[in-house]
C-alpha positions as CSV (number, residue, x, y, z in Angstrom):
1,X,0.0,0.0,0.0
2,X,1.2,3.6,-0.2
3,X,1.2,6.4,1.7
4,X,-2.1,7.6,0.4
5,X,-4.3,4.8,0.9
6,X,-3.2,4.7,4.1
7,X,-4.2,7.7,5.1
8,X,-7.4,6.8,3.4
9,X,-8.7,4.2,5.2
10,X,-7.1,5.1,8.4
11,X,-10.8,5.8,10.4
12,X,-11.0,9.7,12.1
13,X,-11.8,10.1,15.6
14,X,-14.6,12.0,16.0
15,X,-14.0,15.6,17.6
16,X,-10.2,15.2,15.5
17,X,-8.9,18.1,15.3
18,X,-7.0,19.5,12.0
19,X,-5.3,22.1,12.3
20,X,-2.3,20.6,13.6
21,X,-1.7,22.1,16.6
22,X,-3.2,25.2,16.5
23,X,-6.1,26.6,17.6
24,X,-9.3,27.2,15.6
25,X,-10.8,30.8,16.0
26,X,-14.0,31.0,18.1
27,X,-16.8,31.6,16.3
28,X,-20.2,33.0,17.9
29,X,-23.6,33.2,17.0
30,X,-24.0,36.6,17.8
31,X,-22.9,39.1,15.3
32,X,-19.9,41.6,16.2
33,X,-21.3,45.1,17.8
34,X,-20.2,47.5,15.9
35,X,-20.6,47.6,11.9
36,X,-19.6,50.6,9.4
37,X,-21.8,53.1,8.4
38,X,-20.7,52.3,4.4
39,X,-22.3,48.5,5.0
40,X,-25.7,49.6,7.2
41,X,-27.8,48.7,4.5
42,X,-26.1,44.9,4.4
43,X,-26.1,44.9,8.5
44,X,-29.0,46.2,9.7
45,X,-31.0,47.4,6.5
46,X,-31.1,50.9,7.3
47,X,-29.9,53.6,5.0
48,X,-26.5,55.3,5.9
49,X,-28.4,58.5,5.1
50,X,-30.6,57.8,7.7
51,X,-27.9,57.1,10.4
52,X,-26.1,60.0,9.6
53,X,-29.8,62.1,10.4
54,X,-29.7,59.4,13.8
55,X,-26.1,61.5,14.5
56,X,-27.2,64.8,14.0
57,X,-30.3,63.4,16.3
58,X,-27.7,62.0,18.8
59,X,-26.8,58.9,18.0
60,X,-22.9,58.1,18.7
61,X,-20.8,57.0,16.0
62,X,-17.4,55.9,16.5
63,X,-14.4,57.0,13.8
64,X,-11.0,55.6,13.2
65,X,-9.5,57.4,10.4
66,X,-12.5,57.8,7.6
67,X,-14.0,54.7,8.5
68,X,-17.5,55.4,10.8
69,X,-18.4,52.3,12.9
70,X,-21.8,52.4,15.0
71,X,-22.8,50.4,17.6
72,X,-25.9,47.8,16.9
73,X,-27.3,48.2,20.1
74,X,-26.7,51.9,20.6
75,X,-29.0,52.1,17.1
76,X,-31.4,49.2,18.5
77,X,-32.1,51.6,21.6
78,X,-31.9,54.8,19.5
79,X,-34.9,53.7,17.1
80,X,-36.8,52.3,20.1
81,X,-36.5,55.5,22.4
């Protein structure tokens, strides 16, 4: 046999792990907190138009460099009141 049938028909242990060693990332259900005003309409399917009127309004907005981040739930309790 060679090497590649081997590894073949060697059976995998459930719960193997393949990364060799390292870790795999952590993944969560929950989507990250903070999204950029450019992709609002993809994250939370409001208008960036409409959030920039939610800043003039109040709403924080976070910047680093030209990129404007806002907060999910910051908006979330924004809209509600």
């Amino acid at each position: 046999m060679n090497t590649v049938t081997q590894t073949i028909e060697r059976p995998v242990k459930p719960g193997a792990n393949f990364t060799r060693g390292r870790t795999a990332p952590i993944r969560t259900q929950e989507p990250f907190e903070l999204f950029r005003l450019s992709k609002s309409k993809f994250a939370v399917d409001v208008c960036p138009n409409t959030i920039r009127s939610y800043f003039k309004q109040g709403l924080p907005c976070y910047k680093r460099g030209k990129a404007v981040f806002v907060s999910r739930s910051e908006l979330a309790q924004f809209i509600m009141g």
